[in-house]
C-alpha positions in Angstrom: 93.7 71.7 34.7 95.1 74.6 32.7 98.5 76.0 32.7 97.6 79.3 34.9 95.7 77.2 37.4 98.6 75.0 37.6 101.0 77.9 38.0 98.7 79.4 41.1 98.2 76.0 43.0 101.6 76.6 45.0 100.9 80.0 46.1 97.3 78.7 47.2 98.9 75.7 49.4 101.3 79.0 51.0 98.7 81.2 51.7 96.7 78.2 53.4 99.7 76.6 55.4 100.0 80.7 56.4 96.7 81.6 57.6 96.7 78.0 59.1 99.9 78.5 61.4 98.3 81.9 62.3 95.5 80.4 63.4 97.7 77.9 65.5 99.7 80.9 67.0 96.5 82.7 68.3 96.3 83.4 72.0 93.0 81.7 73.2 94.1 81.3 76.8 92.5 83.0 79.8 93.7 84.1 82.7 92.1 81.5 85.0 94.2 79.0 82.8 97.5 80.7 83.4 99.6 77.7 86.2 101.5 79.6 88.8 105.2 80.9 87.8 108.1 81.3 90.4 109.1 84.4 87.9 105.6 86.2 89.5 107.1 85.5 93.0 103.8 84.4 94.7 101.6 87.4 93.0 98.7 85.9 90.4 96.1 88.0 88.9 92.6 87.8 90.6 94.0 87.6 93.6 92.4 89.5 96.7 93.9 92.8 99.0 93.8 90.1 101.6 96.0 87.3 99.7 98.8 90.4 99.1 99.0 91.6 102.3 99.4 87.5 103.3 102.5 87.9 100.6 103.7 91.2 101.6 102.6 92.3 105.2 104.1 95.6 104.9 101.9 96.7 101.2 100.1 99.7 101.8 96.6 100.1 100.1 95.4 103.2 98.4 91.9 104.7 98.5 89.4 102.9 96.4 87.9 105.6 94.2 84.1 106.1 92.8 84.9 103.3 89.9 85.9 100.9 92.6 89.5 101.2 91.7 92.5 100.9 93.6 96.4 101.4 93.4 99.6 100.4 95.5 103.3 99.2 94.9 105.9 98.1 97.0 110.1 98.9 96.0 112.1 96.1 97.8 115.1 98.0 96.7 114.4 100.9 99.1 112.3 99.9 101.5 114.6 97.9 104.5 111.6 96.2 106.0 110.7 94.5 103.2 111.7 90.6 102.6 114.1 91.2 99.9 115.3 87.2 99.6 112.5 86.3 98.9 111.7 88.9 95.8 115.5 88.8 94.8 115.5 90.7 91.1 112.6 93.0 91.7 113.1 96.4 91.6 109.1 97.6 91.9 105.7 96.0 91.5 102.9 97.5 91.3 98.9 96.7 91.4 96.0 98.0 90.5 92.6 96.2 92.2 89.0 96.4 91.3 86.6 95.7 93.8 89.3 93.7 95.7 90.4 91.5 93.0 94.5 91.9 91.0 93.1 93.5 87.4 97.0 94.8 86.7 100.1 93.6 87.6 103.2 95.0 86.8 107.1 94.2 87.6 110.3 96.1 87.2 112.9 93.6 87.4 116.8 94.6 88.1 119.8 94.1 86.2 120.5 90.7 87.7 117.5 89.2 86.7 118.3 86.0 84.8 116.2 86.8 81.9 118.1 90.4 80.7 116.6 90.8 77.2 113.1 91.0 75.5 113.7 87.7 73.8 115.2 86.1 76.5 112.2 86.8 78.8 109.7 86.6 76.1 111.0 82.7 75.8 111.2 82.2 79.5 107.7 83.7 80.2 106.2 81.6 78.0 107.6 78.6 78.8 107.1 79.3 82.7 103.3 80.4 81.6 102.7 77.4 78.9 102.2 80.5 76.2 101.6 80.1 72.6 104.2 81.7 70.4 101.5 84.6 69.3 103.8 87.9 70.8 103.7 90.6 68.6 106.4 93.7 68.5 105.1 96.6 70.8 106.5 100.5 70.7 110.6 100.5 69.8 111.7 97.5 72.1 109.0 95.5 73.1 106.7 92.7 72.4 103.1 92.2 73.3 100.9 89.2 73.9 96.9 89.8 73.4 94.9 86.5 74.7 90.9 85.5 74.9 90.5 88.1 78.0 94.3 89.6 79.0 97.3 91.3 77.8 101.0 90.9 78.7 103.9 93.0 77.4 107.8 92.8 77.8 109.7 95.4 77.6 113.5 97.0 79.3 112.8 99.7 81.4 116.1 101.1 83.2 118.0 98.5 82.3 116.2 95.9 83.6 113.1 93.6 81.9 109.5 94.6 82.4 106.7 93.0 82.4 102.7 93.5 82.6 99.5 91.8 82.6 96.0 93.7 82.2 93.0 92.1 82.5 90.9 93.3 79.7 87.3 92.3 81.2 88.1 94.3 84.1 89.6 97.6 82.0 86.2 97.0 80.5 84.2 97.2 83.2 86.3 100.4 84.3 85.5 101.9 80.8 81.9 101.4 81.7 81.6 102.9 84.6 83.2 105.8 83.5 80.7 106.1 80.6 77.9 105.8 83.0 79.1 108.4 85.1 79.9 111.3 82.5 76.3 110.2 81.2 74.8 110.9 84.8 76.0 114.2 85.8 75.4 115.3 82.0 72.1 114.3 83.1 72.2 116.4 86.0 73.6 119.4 84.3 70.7 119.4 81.7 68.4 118.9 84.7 69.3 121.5 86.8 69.9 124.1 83.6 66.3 123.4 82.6 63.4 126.0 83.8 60.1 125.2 85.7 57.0 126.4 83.8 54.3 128.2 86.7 50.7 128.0 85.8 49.6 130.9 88.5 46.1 131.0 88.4 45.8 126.9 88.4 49.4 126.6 90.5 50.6 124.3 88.4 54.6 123.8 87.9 56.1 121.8 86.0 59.2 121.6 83.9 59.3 123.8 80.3 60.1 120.8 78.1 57.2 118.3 79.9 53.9 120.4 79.7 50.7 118.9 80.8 48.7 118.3 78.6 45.2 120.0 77.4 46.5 122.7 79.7 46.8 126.9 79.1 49.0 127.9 80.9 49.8 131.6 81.5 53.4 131.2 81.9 56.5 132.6 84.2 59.7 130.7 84.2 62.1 129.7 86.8 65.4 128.6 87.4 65.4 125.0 88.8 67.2 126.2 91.5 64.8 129.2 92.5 62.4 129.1 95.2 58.8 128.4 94.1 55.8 130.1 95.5 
């Protein structure tokens, strides 16, 4: 073995043991494999409208919109009617559903929260939600967690720790939806811009860009939306 060989061996074995313990520290979990944690206070992702409203009777559901989205939260802090013993440290929570199912959850927690740092709730999280140690820093404060199909990030919002979990194959489906639809009424729009072709001595019509074929046509365009006779 020569001398420059020899000399490289040691930073080979580093850069292996280093891409190794990366490997180790990636988040392959998913969210059906996430146990329940008492620091979620009953609330789990996937769960139904029906399930919260077991949990909180008093939640109030927005309108689901054309993407089969939707959004509510409930403030034990100022709302007198809700259970506040048993969602002691929450300031706000708030959901997001598609098609009936939890696809984002997100807590504000108060300034007597046991865990009152990032780090401190970043260890407690994962210990409560058997996570691997594969957080990343997010924005000036924060850390964020990216696993096989959902995200969680910690960060202090007023004064208090915050946390949020995403589920990415439902953001997806969202994202595709909303590609479908802007593709559909830009569909429409170049339908109803186009202009119908009249053959008048055969009364033929048809649209300008589709003629029939092995036809002459003596021609007098229309609007779409003009009356044909």
């Amino acid at each position: 073995m020569s001398m420059r060989v020899k000399a490289l061996a040691p930073l080979l074995i580093l850069l292996c043991a280093a891409s190794a313990l990366a490997q180790n520290n990636k988040c392959v979990l998913k969210l059906s494999e996430l146990p329940n944690s008492p620091e979620l206070f009953g609330f789990r992702m996937g769960m139904s409208t029906a399930q919260l409203k077991l949990r909180v009777p008093q939640v109030v559901f927005g309108r689901v919109d054309d993407f089969g989205v939707s959004k509510t939260s409930i403030s034990p802090d100022f709302d007198p009617q809700m259970d506040k013993a048993s969602l002691a440290g929450i300031r706000t929570v708030s959901f997001d559903f598609l098609d009936g199912r939890l696809a984002s959850l997100w807590l504000g927690y108060d300034g007597s929260f046991k865990w009152k740092t990032v780090p401190d709730f970043v260890t407690g999280i994962s210990q409560s939600l058997h996570l691997p140690d594969a957080w990343k820093p997010w924005k000036v404060r924060g850390q964020q967690l990216n696993c096989a199909d959902f995200q969680m990030t910690v960060s202090i919002v007023a004064e208090g720790p915050s946390f949020h979990i995403t589920d990415d194959t439902a953001e997806q489906t969202v994202a595709a939806r909303r590609e479908a639809k802007e593709e559909q009424d830009a569909a429409m729009e170049e339908g109803e811009s186009s202009a119908i072709v009249a053959d008048t001595k055969a009364k033929v019509y048809y649209p300008e860009s589709c003629p029939p074929a092995n036809r002459k046509t003596n021609v007098l365009s229309k609007p779409l939306s003009g009356t044909m006779t």
